[in-house]
N, C-alpha and C positions, 0 to 999 in steps of 0.2 A: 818884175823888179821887186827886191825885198822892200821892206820897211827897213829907216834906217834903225840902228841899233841905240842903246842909252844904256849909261851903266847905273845899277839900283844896289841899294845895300836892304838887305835881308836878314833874319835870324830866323836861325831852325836849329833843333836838338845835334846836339856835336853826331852821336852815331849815326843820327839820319847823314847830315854831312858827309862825314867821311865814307859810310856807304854809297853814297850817289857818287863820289871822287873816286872813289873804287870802281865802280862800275860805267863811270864815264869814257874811259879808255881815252883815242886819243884827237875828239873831237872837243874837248874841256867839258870842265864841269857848268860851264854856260853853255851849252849847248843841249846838256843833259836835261837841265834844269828847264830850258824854255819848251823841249818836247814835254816834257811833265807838265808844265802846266798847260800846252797847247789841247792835251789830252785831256784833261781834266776843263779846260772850256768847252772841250766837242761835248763831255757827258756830261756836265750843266746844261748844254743847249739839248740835246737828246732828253733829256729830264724834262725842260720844262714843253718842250715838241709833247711828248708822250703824255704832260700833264693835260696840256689842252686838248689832246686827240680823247684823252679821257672824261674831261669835262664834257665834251660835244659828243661820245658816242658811249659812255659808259668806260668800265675799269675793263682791263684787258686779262680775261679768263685764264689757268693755267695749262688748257688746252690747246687757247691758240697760242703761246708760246710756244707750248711746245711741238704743233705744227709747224711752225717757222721753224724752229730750230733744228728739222728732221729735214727742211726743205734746203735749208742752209748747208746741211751734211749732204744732202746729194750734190748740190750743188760744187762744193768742195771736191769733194769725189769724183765728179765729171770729169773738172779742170785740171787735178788731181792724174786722169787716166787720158786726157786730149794729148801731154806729151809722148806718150806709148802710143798711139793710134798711130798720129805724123810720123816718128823715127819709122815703124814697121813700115810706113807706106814710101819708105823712100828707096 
């Protein structure tokens, strides 16, 4: 079950505005607005996750990034190539 909802009044720069009404299509521009910020709380939390994993084990190298992120492309790639496997095999 959601949380129930509350309406808040806001200001933001008119183009930001009407860019996100623009792009909000036809779920409203509150709808838009709460994935944006839902989004932007996951990468606050992931920031500060990442700060303490760094405090306790050291700063995170640019090679293990970029190990993850090769591990991450295979991965996609797998998932990516799993729907061709199944059709073929029907």
């Amino acid at each position: 079950m959601s949380e129930p909802t509350q309406k808040y009044s806001i200001s933001m720069p008119r183009d930001v505005a009407e860019a996100a009404r623009a792009r909000s299509g036809p779920s409203g521009l509150s709808a838009y607005v709460t994935a944006a910020v839902a989004r932007q709380i996951e990468r606050d939390n992931l920031n500060e996750l990442i700060a303490v994993a760094e405090a306790e084990h050291g700063p995170i190298t640019e090679e293990e990034i970029q190990a993850t992120r090769e591990i991450l492309q295979r991965a996609r790639a797998e998932q990516s190539a799993e729907p061709e496997q199944h059709r073929g095999a029907a």
